[in-house]
TITOR-165561 format. One record per residue (C-alpha): residue in one letter; x, y, z. Coordinates in Angstrom, 1 decimal. Layout:
BEGIN
NODE   resn        u        v        w
NODE      a        X        Y        Z
...
END
This chain:
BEGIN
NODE   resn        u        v        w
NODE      x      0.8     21.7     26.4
NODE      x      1.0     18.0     24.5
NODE      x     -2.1     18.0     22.4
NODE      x     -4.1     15.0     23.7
NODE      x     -6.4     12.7     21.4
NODE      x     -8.4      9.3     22.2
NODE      x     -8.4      6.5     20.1
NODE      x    -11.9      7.1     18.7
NODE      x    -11.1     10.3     17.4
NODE      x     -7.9      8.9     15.5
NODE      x    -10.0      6.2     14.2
NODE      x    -12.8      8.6     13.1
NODE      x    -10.0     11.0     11.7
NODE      x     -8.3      8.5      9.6
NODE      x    -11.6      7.2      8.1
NODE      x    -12.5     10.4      6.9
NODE      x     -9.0     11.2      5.4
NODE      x     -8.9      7.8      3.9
NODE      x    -12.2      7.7      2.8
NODE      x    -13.6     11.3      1.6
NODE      x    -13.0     12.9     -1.5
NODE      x    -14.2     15.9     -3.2
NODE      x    -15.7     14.1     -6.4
NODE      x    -15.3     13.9     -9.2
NODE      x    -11.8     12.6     -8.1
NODE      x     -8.9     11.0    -10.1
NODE      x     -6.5      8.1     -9.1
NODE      x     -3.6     10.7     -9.2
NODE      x     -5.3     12.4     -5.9
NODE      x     -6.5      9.5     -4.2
NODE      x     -3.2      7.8     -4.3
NODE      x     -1.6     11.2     -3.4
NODE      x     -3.8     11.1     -0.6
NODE      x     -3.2      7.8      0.7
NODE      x      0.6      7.9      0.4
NODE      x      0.7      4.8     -2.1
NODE      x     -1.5      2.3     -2.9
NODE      x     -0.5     -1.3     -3.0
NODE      x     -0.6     -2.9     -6.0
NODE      x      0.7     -6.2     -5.8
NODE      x     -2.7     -7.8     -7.5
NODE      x     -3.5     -5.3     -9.7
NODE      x     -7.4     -5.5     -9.3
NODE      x     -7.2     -4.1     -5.2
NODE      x     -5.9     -1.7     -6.4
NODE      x     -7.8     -0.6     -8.4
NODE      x    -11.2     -1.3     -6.1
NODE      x     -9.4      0.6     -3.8
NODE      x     -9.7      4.0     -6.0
NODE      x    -12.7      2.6     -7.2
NODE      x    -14.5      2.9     -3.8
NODE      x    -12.9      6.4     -3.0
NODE      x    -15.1      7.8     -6.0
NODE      x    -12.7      7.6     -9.2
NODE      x    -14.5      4.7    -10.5
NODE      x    -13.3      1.1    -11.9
NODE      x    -10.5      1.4    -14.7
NODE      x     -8.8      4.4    -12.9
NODE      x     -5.8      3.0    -12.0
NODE      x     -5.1      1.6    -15.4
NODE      x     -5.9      4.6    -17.0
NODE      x     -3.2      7.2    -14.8
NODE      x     -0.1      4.6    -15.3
NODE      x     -1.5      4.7    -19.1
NODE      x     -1.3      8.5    -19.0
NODE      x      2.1      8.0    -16.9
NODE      x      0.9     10.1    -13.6
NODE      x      1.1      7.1    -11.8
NODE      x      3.8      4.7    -11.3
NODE      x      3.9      0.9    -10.7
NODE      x      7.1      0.1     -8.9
NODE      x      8.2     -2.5     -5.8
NODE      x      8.0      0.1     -3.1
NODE      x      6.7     -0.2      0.6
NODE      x      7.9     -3.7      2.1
NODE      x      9.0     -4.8     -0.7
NODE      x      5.7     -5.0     -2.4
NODE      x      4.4     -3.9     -6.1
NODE      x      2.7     -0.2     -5.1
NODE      x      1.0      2.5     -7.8
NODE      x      2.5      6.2     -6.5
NODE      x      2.6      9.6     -8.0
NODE      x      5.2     10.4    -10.7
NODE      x      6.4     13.0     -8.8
NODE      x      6.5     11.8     -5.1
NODE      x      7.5      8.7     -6.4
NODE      x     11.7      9.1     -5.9
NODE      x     11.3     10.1     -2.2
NODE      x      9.7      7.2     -0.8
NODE      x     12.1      5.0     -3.5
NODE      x     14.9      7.3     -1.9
NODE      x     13.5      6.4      1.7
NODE      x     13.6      2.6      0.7
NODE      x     17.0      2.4     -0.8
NODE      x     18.4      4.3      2.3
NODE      x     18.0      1.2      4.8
NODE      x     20.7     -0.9      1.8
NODE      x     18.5     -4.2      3.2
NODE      x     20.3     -5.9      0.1
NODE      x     23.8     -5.0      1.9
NODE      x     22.7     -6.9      5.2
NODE      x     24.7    -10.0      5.9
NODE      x     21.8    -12.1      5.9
NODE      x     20.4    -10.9      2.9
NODE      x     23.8    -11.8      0.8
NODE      x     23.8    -14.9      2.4
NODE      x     20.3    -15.8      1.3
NODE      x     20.6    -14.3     -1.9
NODE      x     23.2    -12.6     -3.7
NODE      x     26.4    -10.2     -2.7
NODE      x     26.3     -6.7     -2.7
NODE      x     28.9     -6.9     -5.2
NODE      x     26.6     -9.0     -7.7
NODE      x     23.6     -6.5     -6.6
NODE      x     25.8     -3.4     -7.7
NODE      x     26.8     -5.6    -11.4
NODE      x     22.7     -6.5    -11.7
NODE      x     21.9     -2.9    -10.8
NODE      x     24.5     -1.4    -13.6
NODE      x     23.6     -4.1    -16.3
NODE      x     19.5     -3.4    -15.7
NODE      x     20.2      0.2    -16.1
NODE      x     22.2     -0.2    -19.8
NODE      x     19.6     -2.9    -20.7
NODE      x     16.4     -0.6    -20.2
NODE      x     17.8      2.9    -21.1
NODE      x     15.0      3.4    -23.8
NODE      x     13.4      0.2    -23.4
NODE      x     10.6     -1.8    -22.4
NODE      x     11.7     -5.4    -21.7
NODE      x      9.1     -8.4    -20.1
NODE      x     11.1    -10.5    -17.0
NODE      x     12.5    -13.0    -19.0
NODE      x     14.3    -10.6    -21.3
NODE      x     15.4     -8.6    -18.8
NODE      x     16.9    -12.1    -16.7
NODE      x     19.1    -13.0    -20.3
NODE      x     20.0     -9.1    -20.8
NODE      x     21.2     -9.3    -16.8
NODE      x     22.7    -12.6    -17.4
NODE      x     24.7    -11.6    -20.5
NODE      x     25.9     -8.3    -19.4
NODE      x     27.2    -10.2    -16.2
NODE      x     28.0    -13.6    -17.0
NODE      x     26.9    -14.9    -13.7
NODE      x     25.1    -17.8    -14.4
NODE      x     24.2    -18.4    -10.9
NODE      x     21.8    -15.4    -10.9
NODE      x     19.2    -17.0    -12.9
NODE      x     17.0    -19.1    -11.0
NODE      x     16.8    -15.8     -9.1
NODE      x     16.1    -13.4    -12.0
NODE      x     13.3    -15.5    -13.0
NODE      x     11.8    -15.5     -9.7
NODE      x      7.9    -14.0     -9.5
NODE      x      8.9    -12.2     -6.1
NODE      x     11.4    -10.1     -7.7
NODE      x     13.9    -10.4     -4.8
NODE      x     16.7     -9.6     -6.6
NODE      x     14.8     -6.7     -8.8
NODE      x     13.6     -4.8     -5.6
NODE      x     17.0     -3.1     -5.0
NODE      x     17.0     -1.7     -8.1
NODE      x     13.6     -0.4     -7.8
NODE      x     14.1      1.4     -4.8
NODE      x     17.2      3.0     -6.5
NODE      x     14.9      3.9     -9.0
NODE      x     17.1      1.6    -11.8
NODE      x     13.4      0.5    -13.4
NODE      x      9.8      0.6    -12.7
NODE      x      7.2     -1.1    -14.6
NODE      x      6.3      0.0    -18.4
NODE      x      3.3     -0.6    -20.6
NODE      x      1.9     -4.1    -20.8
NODE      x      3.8     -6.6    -23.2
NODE      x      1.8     -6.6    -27.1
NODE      x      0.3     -9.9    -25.9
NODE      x     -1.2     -8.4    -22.7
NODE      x      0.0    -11.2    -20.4
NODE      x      3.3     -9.8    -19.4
NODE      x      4.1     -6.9    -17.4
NODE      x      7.1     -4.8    -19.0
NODE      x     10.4     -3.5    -17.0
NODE      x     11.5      0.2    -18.0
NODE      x     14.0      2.9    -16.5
NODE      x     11.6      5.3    -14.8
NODE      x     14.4      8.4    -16.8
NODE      x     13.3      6.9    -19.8
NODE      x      8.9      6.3    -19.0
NODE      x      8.9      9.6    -17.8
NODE      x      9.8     13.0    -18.8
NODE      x     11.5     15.3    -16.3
NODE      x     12.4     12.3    -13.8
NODE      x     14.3     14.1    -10.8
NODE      x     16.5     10.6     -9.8
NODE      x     16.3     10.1     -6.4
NODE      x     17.1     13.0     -4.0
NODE      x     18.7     12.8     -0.3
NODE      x     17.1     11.2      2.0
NODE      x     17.1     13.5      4.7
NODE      x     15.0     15.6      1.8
NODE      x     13.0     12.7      0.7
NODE      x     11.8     12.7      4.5
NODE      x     10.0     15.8      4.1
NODE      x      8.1     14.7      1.8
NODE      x      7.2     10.7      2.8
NODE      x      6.8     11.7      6.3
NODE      x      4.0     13.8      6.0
NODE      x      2.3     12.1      3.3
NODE      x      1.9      9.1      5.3
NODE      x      0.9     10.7      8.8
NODE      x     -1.5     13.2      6.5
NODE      x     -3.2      9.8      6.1
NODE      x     -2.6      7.5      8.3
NODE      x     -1.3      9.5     11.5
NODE      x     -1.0     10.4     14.3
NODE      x      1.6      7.3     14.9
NODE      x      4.9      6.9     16.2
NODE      x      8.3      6.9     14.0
NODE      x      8.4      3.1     14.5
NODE      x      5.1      2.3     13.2
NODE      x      6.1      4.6     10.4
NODE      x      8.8      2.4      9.8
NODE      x      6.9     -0.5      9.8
NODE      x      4.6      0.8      7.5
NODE      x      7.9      1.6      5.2
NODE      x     10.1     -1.3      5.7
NODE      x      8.6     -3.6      8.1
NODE      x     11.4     -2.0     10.4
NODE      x     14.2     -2.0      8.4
NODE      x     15.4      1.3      8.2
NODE      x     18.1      2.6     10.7
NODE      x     16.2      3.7     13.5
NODE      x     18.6      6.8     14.4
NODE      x     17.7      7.8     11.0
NODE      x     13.9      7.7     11.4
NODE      x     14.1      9.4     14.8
NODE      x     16.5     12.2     13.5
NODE      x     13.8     12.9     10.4
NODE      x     10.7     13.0     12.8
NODE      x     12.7     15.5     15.5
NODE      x     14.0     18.0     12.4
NODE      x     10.3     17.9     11.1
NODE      x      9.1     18.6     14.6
NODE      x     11.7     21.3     14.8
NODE      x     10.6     23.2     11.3
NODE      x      7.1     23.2     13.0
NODE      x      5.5     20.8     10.2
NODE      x      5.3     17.7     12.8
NODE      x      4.1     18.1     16.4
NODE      x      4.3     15.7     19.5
NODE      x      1.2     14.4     20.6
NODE      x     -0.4     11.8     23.1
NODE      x     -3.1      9.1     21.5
NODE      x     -4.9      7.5     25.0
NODE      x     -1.6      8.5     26.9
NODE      x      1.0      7.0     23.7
NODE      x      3.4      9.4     22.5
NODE      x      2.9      9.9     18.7
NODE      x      3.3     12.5     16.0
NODE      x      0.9     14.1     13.9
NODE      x      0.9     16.9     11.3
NODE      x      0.6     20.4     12.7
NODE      x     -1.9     21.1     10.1
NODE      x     -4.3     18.1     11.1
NODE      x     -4.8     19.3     15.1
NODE      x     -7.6     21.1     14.8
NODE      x     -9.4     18.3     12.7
NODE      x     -8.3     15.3     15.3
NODE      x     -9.8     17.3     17.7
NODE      x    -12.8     18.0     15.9
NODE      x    -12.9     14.2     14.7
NODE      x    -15.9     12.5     16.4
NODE      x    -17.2      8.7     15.3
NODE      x    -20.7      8.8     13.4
NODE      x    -21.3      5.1     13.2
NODE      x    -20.1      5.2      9.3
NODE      x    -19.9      1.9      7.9
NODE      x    -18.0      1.0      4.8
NODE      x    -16.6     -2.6      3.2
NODE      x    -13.4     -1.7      2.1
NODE      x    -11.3     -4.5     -0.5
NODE      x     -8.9     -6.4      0.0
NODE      x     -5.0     -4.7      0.4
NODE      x     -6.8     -1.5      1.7
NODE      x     -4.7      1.3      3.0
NODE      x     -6.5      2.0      5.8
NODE      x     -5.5     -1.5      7.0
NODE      x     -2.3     -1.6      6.1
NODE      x     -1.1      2.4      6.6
NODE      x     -1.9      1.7     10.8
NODE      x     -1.2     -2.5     10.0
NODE      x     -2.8     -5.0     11.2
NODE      x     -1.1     -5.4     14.1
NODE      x     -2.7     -2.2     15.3
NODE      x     -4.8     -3.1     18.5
NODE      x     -6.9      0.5     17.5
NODE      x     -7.7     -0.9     14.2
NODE      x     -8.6     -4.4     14.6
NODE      x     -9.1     -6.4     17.7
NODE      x     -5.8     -8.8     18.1
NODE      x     -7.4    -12.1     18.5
NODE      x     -9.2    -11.5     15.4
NODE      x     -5.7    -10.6     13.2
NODE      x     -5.9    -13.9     11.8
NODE      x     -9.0    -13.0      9.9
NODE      x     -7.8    -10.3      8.0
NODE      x     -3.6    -11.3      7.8
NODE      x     -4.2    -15.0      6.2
NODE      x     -1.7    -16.8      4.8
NODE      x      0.6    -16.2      2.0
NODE      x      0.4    -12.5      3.1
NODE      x     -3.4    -11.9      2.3
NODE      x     -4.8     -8.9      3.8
NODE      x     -8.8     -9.8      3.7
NODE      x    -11.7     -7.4      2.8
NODE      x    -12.8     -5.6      5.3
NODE      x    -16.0     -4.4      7.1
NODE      x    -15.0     -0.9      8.6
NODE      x    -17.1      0.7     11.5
NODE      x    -15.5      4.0     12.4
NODE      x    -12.2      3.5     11.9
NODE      x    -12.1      0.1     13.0
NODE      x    -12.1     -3.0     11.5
NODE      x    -15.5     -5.7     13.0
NODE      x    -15.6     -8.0     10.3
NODE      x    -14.8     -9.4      6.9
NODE      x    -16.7     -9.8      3.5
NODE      x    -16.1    -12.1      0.6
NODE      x    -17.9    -12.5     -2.9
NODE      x    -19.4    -15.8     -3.4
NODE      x    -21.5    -15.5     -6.9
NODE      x    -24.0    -13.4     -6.9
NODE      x    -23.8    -12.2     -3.1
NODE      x    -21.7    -10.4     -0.7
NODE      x    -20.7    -13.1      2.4
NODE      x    -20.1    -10.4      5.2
NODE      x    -18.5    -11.8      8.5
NODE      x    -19.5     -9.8     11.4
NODE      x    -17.2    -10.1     14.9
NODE      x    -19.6    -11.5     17.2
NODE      x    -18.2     -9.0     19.7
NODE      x    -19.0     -5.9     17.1
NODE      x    -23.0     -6.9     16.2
NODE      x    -24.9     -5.8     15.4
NODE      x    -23.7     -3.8     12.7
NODE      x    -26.2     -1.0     11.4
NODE      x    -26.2      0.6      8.0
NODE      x    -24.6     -3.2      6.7
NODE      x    -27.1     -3.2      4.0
NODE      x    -26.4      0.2      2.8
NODE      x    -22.4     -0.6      2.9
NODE      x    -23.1     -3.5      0.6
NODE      x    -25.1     -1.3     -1.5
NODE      x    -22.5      1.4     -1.8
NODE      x    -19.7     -2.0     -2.6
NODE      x    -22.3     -3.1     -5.5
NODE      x    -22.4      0.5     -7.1
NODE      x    -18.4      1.4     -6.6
NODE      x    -17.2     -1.4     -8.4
NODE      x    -20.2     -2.7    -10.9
NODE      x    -21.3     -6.0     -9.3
NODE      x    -24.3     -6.9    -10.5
NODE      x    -26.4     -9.4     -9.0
NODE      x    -25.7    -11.9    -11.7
NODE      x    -22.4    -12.3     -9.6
NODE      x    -21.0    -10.3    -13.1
NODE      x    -18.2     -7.5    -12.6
NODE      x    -14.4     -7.1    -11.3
NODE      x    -15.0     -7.8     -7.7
NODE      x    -14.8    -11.3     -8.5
NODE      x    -11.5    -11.5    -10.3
NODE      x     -9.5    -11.3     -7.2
NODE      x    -10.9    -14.2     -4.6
NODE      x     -7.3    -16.1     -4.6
NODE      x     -7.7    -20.2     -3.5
NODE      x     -6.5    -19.3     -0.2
NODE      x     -9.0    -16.9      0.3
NODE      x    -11.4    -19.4      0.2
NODE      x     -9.7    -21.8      2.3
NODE      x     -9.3    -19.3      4.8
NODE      x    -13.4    -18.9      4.9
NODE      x    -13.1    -22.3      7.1
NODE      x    -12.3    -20.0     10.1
NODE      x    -15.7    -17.6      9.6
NODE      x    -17.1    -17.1     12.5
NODE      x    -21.0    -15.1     11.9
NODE      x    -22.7    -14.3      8.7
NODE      x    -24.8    -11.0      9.0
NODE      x    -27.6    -12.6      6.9
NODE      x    -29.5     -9.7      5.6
NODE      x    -26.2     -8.3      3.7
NODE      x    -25.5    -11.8      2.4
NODE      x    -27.4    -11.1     -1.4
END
């Protein structure tokens, strides 16, 4: 018989993988935990292990110690995963070939100016740490395809992605000057690197990490959560049905939704119960963005806008079992909460913010890293607020 769950109990589930850890706890084991942590602005990231009980600095300190690795990953954005995980999902990623799509060469270079970029990158940083702009001349002069560099210079990394997921480079160690971040080959940053390994392997492993975390869901949202959809779908259905078939995945229905969950997690789901937890989670958190935004269990859909703004900004979040019923924002010395009318009241707010203030230092003189990632359009974006919870606003 199909192992049946409701919504609530996924919800309740995935807060509770996402969200509890033995302590103490390291960034290593969080971000094991979570399949990837994005790390396109560098602070999230590091709130985001902060709150999960390895404190402020975490982050920083496991890429320092090289068990963590900062590389363009999951759609195409800047993530922190573990060393050794690390070339499956990259293997996963550079399975789909996006860069050999027609409308990718058309928008940006050929697949035969990718493959000269990838093989000049990987002569250029064998045994060496170089910022962007060395990297663009070293490309450039190894090539002599002057058309590349309006490209290579570019602060998306479009044509830099593809040789991440082939696992060409990664980032290295901050530049002397602190202001740049370094480009390395992931052989040479780490000792033992494996390359990249089949992908029919590397789905093994990326599979369950991500449903361990962010299941039960179907092979598509996986795939959305991957590549925003990119990857050939025959593919993704084949790796779901041989993990089914080896007894590691099993079939499962989510309010009458076929879906897939790990064997090992059935018994919990159907233990899984909501309590009424509330936490404020910051901005770029996993548990938004392993399920997406676009998940009608997570957050309400006329109320997507609010948490996916513009310029790809994924808001902080207030989180009520699983689900998202509002937003926060720093604003000096106080936390600006934004409850969904439709979700108040919220109880245990107070405590949530309290729990915030301690995770990740903020004092009440407004003082401490919370504050260093509130980006322009953030606060544009506050225009739209719709309730202020006025007892959590401090």
């Amino acid at each position: 018989m199909t192992p049946r769950f409701t919504a609530d109990q996924v919800r309740a589930w995935r807060m509770a993988r996402c969200l509890d850890f033995d302590q103490p706890v390291d960034a290593d084991t969080v971000v094991r935990r979570l399949a990837g942590v994005q790390a396109q602005v560098a602070s999230c990231a590091e709130q985001a292990v902060a709150v999960r009980g390895a404190g402020l600095g975490a982050v920083s300190a496991a890429l320092h110690d090289r068990t963590l690795m900062r590389t363009w990953a999951h759609r195409g954005t800047l993530h922190v995963l573990p060393v050794d995980e690390a070339p499956a999902h990259l293997a996963l990623l550079a399975a789909a070939r996006t860069w050999e799509k027609g409308s990718w060469q058309r928008t940006f270079a050929t697949a035969a100016q990718v493959a000269a970029i990838t093989e000049a990158a990987a002569d250029a940083l064998e045994n060496a740490e170089l910022t962007r702009e060395e990297l663009a001349a070293a490309i450039l002069d190894r090539t002599g395809d002057d058309s590349l560099r309006g490209l290579l210079g570019s602060g998306w990394g479009t044509l830099l992605k593809p040789l991440a997921w082939q696992g060409v480079l990664c980032n290295g160690d901050p530049a002397p000057d602190g202001a740049k971040v370094t480009f390395t080959s992931p052989a040479s940053r780490f000792p033992g690197w494996s390359g990249l390994p089949d992908p029919d392997v590397a789905a093994a492993t990326v599979i369950p990490a991500y449903l361990g975390a962010h299941g039960p869901a179907t092979p598509a949202a996986f795939d959305q959560w991957l590549l925003r959809g990119g990857s050939r779908r025959a593919a993704v259905k084949r790796w779901f049905g041989e993990l089914v078939a080896a007894g590691e995945l099993t079939e499962v229905e989510v309010d009458g939704e076929r879906r897939h969950a790990r064997t090992a997690d059935l018994d919990a789901l159907a233990d899984a119960r909501p309590t009424g937890r509330v936490v404020l989670l910051p901005a770029f958190d996993q548990l938004v963005l392993g399920p997406g935004t676009a998940a009608a269990e997570l957050l309400d859909p006329t109320r997507r806008p609010q948490v996916s703004r513009a310029g790809g900004w994924i808001a902080p979040v207030i989180v009520r079992d699983g689900r998202v019923v509002g937003t926060w924002e720093p604003a000096g010395d106080r936390v600006d909460v934004t409850v969904f009318p439709e979700e108040a009241p919220v109880a245990g707010l107070d405590e949530a913010v309290a729990a915030l203030r301690a995770a990740l230092r903020w004092t009440r003189d407004g003082a401490g890293p919370v504050m260093a990632y509130r980006p322009a359009a953030a606060r544009a974006s506050m225009r739209n607020r719709t309730a202020v919870h006025p007892r959590a606003s401090r």
